[in-house]
Structures are given as structure tokens and as C-alpha cells.
C-alpha positions as CSV (number, residue, x, y, z in Angstrom):
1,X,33.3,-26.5,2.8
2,X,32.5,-29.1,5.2
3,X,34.3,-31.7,7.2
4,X,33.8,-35.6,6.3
5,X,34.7,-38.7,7.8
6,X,34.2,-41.8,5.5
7,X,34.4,-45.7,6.3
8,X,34.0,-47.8,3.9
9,X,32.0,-47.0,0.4
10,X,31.0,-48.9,-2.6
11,X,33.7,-47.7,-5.5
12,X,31.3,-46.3,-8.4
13,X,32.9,-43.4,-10.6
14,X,30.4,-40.6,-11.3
15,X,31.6,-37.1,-13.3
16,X,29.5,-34.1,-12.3
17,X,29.8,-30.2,-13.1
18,X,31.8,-28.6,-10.9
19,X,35.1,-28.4,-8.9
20,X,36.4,-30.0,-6.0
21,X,39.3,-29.7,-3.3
22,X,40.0,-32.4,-0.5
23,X,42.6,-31.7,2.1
24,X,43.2,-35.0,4.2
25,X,43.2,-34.4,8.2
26,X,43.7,-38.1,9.5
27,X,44.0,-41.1,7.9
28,X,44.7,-42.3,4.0
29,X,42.5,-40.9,1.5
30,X,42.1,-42.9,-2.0
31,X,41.4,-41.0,-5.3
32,X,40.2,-42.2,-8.4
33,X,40.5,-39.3,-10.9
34,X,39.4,-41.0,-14.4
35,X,42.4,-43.3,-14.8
36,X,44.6,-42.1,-12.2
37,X,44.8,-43.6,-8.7
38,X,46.6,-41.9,-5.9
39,X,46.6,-42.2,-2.5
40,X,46.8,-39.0,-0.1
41,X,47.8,-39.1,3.6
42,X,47.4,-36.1,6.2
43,X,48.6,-33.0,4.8
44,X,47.9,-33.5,1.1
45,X,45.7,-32.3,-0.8
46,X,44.2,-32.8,-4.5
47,X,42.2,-30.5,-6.6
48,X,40.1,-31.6,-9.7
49,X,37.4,-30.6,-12.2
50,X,34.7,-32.9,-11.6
51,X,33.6,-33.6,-15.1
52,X,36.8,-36.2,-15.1
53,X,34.4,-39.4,-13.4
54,X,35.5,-40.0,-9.9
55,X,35.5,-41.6,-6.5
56,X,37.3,-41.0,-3.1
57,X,37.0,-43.1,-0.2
58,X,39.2,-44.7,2.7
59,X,42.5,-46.2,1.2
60,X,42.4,-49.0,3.9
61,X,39.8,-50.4,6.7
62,X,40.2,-47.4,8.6
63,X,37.8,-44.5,8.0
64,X,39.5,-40.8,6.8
65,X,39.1,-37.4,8.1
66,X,38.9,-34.8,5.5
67,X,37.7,-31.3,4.4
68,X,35.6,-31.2,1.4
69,X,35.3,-27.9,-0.6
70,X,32.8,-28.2,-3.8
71,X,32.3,-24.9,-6.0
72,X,30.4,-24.3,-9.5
73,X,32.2,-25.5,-12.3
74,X,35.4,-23.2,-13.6
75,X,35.9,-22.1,-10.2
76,X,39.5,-22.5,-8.9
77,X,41.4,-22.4,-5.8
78,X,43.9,-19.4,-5.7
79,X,47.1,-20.5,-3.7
80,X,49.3,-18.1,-2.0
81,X,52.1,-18.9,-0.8
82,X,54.1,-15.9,0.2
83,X,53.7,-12.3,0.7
84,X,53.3,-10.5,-2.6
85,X,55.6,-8.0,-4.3
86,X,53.5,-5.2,-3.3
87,X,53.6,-6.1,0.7
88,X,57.5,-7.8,0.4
């Protein structure tokens, strides 16, 4: 995991192996996941197989803060949310 800030980028789509999570700290993060466009603000988060061709970048002039998490693909995030039957 590391911690990016981006200005301004040329848009080009690449797919990769792999998966990828962005969490957005400050700022307005834009996502281009294959045919889907979506833009994240501070708080959000997105998740994706990279084999999908992609691009993320800043959604305006200003530059975004984010954390980057890349893993070998088939990996997945595992969200908890709560305490587990066994510890509730």
C-alpha cells in the first residue's frame, strides 16, 4: 500500500493482472473501469480486478490524495464490518 497524490495525467486505459483498491483522502478521484465512469470524493472507495482496462486520475484541476493498495491477481479485500458471532 502506498499513499499517492496525482495532478493532472494523460487518460490512456491499460488492463493488467492483478487487483486493486483506492480509498480517496482529499480531493475527487475519477475512475475509468472499462466502460464505467465514476467519480469518488473523500471517504469512498472502489475495488477492481485489473484485467478490466483502466485509468484513475484527478476528476478536476486539483490534484487527489489517495491510498493505493495493488495485490497479485485473485486476491481480494476481506471487509469486516462488525464483531463476529463468535466475539458478539
Amino acid at each position: 500500500m502506498h499513499k499517492q497524490v496525482l495532478a493532472h495525467r494523460e487518460q490512456r486505459l491499460v488492463p493488467h493482472s492483478g487487483y486493486e483498491w483506492l480509498y480517496v483522502l482529499a480531493g475527487e478521484l475519477r475512475l475509468i473501469l472499462g466502460e464505467r465512469e465514476m467519480t469518488l470524493r473523500p471517504g469512498e472507495v472502489a475495488e477492481f480486478d485489473t484485467s478490466a482496462p483502466h485509468w484513475f486520475g484527478p476528476a478536476d484541476a486539483e490534484a487527489v490524495e489517495m491510498l493505493h493498495l495493488f495485490g497479485p491477481h485473485g486476491d481480494q479485500a476481506v471487509v469486516r464490518t462488525g464483531p463476529t458471532a463468535a466475539n458478539g
